[in-house]
C-alpha positions in Angstrom: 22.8 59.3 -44.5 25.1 56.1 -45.7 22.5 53.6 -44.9 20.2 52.7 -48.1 16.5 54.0 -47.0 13.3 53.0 -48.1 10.3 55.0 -47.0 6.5 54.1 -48.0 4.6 57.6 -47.6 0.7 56.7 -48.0 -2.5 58.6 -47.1 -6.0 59.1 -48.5 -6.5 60.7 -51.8 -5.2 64.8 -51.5 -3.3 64.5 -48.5 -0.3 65.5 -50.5 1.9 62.3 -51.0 3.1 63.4 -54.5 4.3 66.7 -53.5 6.1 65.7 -50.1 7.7 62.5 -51.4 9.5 64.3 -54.6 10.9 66.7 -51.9 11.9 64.2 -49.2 13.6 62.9 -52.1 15.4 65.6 -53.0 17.4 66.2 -49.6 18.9 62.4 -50.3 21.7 61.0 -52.9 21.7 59.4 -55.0 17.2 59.4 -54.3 14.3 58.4 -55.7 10.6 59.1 -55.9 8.4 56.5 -57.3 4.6 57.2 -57.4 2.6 54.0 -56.8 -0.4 55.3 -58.9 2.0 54.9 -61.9 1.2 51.0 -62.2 -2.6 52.0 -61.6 -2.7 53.7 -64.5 -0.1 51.4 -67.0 -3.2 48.9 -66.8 -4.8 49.4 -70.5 -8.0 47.7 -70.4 -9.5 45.8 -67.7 -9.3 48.2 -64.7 -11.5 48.3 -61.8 -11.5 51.5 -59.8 -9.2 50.8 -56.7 -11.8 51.6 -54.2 -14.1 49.3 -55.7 -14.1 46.0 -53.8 -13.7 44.1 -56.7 -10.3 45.6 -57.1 -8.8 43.5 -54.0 -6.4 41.5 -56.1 -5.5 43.8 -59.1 -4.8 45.8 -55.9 -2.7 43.6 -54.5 -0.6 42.7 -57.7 0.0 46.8 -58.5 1.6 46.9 -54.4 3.5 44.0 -55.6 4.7 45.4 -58.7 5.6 49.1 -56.8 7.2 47.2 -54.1 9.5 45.1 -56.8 10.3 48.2 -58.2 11.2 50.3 -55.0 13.0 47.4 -53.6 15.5 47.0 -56.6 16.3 51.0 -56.6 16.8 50.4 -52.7 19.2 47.6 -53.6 21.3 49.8 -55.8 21.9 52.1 -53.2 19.2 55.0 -53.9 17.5 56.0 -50.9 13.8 55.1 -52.4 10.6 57.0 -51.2 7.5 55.2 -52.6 4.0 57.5 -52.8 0.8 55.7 -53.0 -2.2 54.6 -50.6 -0.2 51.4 -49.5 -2.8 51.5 -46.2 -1.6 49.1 -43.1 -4.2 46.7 -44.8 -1.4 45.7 -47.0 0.7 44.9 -44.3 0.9 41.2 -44.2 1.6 41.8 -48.0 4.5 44.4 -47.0 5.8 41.2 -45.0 5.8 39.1 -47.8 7.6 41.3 -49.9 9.9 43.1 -47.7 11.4 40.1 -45.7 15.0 40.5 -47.3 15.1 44.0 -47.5 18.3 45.4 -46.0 17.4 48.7 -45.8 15.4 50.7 -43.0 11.9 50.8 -43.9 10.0 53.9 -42.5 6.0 54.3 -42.9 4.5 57.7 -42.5 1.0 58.1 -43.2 -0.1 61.9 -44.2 -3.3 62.2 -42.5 -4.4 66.1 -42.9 -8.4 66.8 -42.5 -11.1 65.2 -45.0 -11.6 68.8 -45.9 -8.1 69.4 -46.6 -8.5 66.2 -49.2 -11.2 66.7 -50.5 -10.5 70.1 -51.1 -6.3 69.6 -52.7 -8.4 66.6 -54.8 -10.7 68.4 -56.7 -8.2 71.5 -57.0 -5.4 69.1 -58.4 -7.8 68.8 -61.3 -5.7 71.7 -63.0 -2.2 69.9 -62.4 -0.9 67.4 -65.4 1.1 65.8 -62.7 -2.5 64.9 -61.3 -3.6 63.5 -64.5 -7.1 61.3 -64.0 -6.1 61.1 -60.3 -9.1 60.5 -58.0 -11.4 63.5 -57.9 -14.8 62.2 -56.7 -15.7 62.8 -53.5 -17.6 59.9 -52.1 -14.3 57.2 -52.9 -12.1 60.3 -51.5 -14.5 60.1 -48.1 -14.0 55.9 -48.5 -10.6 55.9 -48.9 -9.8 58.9 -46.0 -12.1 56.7 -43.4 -10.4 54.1 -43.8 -6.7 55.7 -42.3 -9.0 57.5 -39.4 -8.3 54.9 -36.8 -5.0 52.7 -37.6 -4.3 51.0 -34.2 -1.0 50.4 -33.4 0.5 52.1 -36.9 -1.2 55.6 -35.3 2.4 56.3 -34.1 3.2 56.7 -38.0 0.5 59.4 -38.8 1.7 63.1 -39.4 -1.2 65.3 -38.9 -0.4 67.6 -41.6 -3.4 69.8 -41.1 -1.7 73.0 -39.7 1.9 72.1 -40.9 3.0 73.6 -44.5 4.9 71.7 -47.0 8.1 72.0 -45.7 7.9 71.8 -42.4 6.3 68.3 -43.1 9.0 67.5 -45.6 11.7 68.6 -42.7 9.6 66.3 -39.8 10.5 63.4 -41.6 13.9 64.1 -43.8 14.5 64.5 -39.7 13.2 61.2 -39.1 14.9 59.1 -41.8 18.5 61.2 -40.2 17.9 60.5 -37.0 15.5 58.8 -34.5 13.4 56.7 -36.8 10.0 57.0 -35.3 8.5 56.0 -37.9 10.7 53.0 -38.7 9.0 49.7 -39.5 10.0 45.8 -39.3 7.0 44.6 -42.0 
């Protein structure tokens, strides 16, 4: 691939972001993977839980600050894969902050089944990589309803629920080579 890339790989809590987004990485150079939950968790004192609805603005600034920071590695060339729940309610925000992008923006959504989430969530417990990530299981049921029924960005769900970790990885390292379903003009 000789075209810079910059792919935003979102789903609810467990669907397994983290792990595919290192590896889609991986098949790219230069490549980066930057995990969204990163500026989540640099906030010292003051945070509110992110599925709190309080949270609307800090949640907005952290997007922000993850999109600043994808779109300046995207800009020097590194084909850029940002992890995180950056749900198509963020999209007029995506807009805002993408509009002079010149790279091809793809969107996937990893949508396996609650049970799957729920399931990978409270099992990821026992990963460091997974350090104080969400774990409880009513926010985990918020968060998954809320990328059950996404309109016209369906066409950017993988239904990962009876695909393993690299055939998912492969689907869209495919994509971002080739036919770019799942590109996206924020």
């Amino acid at each position: 691939m000789s075209d810079a890339h910059f792919l935003i790989l979102t789903g609810p809590p467990g669907a397994g972001k983290t792990t595919v987004g290192r590896l889609v990485a991986e098949a790219f150079e230069p490549s980066v993977a930057l995990e969204s939950d990163f500026f989540w968790a640099a906030i010292v004192n003051g945070q509110i839980p992110p599925w709190e609805f309080e949270s609307a603005e800090q949640n907005r600034t952290m997007i922000r600050a993850s999109l600043a920071a994808a779109t300046c590695l995207v800009a020097s060339g590194y084909v850029t894969v940002l992890e995180g729940i950056v749900g198509p309610w963020f999209f007029n925000l995506l807009r805002e902050e993408l509009y002079d992008v010149s790279a091809t923006i793809s969107y996937v959504v990893l949508r396996p089944t609650l049970e799957d989430c729920l399931f990978r969530s409270k099992d990821r417990r026992r990963d460091p990589r997974h350090a104080g990530a969400l774990s409880e299981e009513e926010p985990i049921r918020r968060l998954y309803s809320q990328f059950e029924s996404l309109g016209s960005h369906e066409r950017n769900v993988i239904d990962t629920s009876l695909l393993s970790i690299d055939e998912t990885v492969q689907l869209i390292v495919d994509d971002l080579n080739g036919p770019g379903k799942y590109v996206v003009a924020p």
